[in-house]
N, C-alpha and C positions, 0 to 999 in steps of 0.2 A: 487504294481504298480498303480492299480485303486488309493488306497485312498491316496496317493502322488498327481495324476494329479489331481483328486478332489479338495483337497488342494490346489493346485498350482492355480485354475480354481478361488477358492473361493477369496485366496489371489488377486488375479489379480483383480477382482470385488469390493475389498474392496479398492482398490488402484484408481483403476479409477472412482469411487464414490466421491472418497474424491475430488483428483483435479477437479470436477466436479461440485462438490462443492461449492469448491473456485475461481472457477468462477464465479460462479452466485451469488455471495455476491453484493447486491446494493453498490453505490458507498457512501463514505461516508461526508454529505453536511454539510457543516460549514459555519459559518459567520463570518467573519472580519472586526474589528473595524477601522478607519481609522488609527489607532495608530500602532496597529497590523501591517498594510498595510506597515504603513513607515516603520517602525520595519524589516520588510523583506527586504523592498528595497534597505536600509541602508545597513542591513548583505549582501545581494546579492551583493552590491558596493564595500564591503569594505572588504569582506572575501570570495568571491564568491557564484555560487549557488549551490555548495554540502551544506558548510553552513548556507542557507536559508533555505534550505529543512529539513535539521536536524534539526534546531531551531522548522518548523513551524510542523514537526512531534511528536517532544519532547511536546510544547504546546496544541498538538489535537491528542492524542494516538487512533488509531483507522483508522484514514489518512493513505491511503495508500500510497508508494513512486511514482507511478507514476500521482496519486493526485495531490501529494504536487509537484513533479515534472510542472504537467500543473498550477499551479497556480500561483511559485515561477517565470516561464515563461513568463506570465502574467503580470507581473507586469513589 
């Protein structure tokens, strides 16, 4: 019984470690070319902004969605 809640104790520390984590990951900063820019604008226009956001996260692996969300926004 101890070494079950022990366990259980440990697990649960290893869990909220992680999303902890993953919070505190800085944001990740990118630069966009004015080509780039239109690029999005363009996809935003003419296919919406779910596909602006996949495009501009497919081209900057690392971008997070809610990143690319404020960016896509942006524009």
């Amino acid at each position: 019984m101890t070494t079950t809640l022990l366990l259980c104790v440990v697990l649960l520390a290893i869990v909220f470690a992680g999303t902890n984590y993953a919070r505190k990951q800085p944001a990740t900063q990118i630069v966009l070319e004015d080509a780039e820019k239109q690029d999005i604008r363009r996809i935003r226009e003419d296919k919406g902004a779910v596909h602006a956001i996949r495009n501009l996260r497919k081209n900057h692996p690392g971008l997070g969605l809610a990143e690319a969300k404020k960016i896509v926004d942006e524009f």
